[in-house]
C-alpha positions in Angstrom: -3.2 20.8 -15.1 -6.7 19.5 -13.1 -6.8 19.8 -9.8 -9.5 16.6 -9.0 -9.1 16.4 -5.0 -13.2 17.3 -4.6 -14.0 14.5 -7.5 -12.0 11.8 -6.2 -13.1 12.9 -2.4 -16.8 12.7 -3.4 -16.1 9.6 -4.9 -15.4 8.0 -0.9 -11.4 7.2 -1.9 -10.0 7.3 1.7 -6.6 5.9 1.3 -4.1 5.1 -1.0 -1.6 2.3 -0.1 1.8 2.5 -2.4 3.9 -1.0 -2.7 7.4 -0.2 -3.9 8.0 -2.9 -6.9 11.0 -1.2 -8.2 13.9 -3.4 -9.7 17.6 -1.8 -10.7 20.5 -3.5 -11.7 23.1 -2.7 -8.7 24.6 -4.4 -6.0 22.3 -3.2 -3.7 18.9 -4.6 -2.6 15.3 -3.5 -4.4 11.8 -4.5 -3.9 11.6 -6.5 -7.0 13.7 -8.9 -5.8 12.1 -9.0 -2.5 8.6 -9.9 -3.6 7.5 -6.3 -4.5 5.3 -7.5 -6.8 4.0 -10.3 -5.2 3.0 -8.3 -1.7 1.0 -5.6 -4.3 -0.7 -8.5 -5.7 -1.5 -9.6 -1.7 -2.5 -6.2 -1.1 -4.8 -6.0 -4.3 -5.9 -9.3 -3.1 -6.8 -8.3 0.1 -9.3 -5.1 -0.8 -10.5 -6.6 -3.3 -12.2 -9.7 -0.8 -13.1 -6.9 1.2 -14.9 -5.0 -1.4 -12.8 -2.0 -1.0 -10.1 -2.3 -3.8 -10.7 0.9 -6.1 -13.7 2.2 -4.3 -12.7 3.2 -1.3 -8.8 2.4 -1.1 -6.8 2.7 -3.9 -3.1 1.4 -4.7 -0.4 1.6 -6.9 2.8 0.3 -7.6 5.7 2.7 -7.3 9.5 3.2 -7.9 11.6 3.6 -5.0 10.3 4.8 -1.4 13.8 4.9 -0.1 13.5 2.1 2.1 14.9 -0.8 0.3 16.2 -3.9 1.7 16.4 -7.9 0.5 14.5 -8.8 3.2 11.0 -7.8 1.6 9.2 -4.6 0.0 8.6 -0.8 0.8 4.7 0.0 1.8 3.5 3.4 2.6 -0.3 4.0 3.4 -1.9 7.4 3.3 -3.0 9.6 4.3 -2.2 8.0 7.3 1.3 8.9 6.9 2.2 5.0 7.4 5.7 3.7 6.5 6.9 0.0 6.2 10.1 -2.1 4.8 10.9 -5.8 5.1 6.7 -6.4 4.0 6.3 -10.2 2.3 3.4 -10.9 1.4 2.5 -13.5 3.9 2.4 -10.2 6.3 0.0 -8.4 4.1 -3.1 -9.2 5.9 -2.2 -8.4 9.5 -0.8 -5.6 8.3 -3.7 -4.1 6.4 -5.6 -5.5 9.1 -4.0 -3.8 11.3 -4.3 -0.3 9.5 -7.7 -0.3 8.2 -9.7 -3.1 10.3 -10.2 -6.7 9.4 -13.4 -5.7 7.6 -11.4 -2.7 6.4 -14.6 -0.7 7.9 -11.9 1.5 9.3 -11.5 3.8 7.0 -9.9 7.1 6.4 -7.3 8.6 8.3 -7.6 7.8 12.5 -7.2 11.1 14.7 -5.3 8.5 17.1 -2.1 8.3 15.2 
């Protein structure tokens, strides 16, 4: 095991936004079905036209975050210690926006939340 916290800290990552795309075969709701995939894509999308997408924020596509539901995916930003469910990806932007500025020049975690 590597402990890399100091390397991936010198290299400026700030953040790390996670986009539940999990699918299951069950009754129940998942974020596959409820444009998991297509609100990473927006997300990916977003950074990148920012010129922030793997050098200062990084994301990744996860399994279940526990809050599933058929009305849109599971986003959790940190380490802002951020939590959202029901995200399509027409709600992206305001969203991320919202979180990290519209020029995503804000950055890193805010003392303010």
């Amino acid at each position: 095991m590597r402990d890399r916290t100091d390397e991936v800290r010198e290299h400026g990552f700030t953040d790390h936004v996670l986009v539940c795309t999990n699918g299951r075969d069950s009754e129940y709701a998942d974020c596959a079905e409820a444009d998991g995939p297509a609100v990473y894509d927006a997300v990916t999308s977003w950074l990148r036209d920012r010129g922030v997408f793997w050098s200062r924020v990084q994301v990744a596509e996860t399994s279940c975050l526990g809050l599933c539901s058929a009305e849109g995916a599971a986003v959790a930003i940190h380490p802002r210690n951020r939590w959202y469910s029901d995200v399509r990806p027409g709600d992206v932007p305001s969203l991320l926006a919202d979180e990290f500025g519209p020029d995503a020049s804000n950055l890193g975690v805010r003392p303010d939340r």
